[in-house]
C-alpha positions as CSV (number, residue, x, y, z in Angstrom):
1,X,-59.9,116.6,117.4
2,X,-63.7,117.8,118.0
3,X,-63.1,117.7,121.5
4,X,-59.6,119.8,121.6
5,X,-61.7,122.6,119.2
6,X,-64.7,122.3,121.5
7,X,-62.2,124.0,124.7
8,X,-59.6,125.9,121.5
9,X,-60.5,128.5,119.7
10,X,-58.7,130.7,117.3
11,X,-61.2,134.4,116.8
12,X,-59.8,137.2,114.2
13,X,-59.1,140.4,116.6
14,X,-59.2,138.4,120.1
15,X,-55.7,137.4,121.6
16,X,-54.4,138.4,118.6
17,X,-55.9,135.4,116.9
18,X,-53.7,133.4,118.6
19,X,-55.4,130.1,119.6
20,X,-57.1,130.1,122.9
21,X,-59.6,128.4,125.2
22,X,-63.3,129.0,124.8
23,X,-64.6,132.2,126.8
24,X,-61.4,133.5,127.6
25,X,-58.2,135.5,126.4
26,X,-55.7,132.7,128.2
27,X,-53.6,131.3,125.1
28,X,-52.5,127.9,124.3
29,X,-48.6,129.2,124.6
30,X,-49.6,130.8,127.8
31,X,-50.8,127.3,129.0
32,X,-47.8,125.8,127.0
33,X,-45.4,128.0,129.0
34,X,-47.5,127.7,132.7
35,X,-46.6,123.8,132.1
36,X,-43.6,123.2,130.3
37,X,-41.5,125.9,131.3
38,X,-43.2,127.1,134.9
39,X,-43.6,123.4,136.1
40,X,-47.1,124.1,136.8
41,X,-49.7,121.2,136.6
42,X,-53.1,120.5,134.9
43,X,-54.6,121.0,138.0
44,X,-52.4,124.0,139.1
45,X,-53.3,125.7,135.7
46,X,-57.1,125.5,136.4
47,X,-57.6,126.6,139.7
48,X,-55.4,129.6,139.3
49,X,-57.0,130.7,136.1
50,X,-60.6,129.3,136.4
51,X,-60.7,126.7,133.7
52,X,-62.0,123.2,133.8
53,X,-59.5,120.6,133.3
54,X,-60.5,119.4,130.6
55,X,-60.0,123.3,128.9
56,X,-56.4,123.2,130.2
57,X,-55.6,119.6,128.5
58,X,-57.3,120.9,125.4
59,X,-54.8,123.1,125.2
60,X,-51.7,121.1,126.1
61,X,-52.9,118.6,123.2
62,X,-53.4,121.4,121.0
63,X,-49.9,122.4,121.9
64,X,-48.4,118.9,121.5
65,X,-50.0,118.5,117.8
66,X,-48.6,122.3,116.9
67,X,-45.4,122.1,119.2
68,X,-42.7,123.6,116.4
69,X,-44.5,126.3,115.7
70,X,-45.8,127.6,119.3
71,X,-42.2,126.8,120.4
72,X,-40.9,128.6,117.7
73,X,-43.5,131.9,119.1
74,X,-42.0,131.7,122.4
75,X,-38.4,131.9,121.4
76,X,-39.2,134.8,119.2
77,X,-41.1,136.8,122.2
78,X,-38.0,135.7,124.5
79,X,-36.0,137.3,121.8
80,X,-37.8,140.5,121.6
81,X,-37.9,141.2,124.9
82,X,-34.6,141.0,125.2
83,X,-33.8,142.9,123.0
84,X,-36.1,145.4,124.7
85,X,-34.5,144.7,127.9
86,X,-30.8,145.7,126.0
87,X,-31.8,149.3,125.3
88,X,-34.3,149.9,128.2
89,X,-33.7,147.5,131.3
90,X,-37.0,148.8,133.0
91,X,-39.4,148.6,129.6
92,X,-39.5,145.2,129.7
93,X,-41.1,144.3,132.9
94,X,-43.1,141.3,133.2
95,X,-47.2,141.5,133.2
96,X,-49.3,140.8,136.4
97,X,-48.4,137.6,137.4
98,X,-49.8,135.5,140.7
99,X,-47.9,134.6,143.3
100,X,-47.2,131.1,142.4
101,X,-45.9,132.3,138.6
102,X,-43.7,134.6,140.4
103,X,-41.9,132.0,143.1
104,X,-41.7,129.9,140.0
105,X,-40.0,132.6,137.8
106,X,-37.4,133.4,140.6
107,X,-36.5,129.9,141.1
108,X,-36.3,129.4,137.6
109,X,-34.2,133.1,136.5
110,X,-33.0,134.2,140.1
């Protein structure tokens, strides 16, 4: 467990205390959704995003051990934003996203 909270860090006022890795505001549910529901690998992951692999696997063990509950996050931002998306189609555009999130997005939505 030392190792997963040497790369995972949970900081009061950053990321909205959400945990994330070390040095940067890139969450474990962003990582979480990058790999379960974007198909993206480990590898993938850290070259887009400039993280070592052993930062990204951090956070998909840190995900694993604290699945219900990150899951459980996801489905209530899915929720929201649809919601959002009900009463104003265009206020619920998604974020920057690279090229490779978005080609994964369409085939995944489209």
């Amino acid at each position: 467990m030392d190792t997963i909270l040497a790369h995972v860090v949970a900081t009061p006022g950053v990321a909205g205390g959400k945990p994330r890795i070390a040095g940067h505001r890139i969450t474990v549910r962003d990582i979480a959704v990058w790999h379960e529901r974007l198909g993206m690998n480990a590898d993938e992951i850290a070259t887009e995003y400039a993280l070592s692999l052993a930062d990204v696997y951090a956070a998909l063990a840190y995900y694993f051990d604290h699945r219900e509950e990150i899951d459980q996050a996801i489905r209530a931002d899915e929720e929201f934003t649809a919601a959002l998306r009900k009463r104003s189609p265009t206020a619920a555009l998604p974020m920057r996203r690279s090229g490779r999130q978005l080609a994964l997005l369409c085939a995944a939505y489209c």
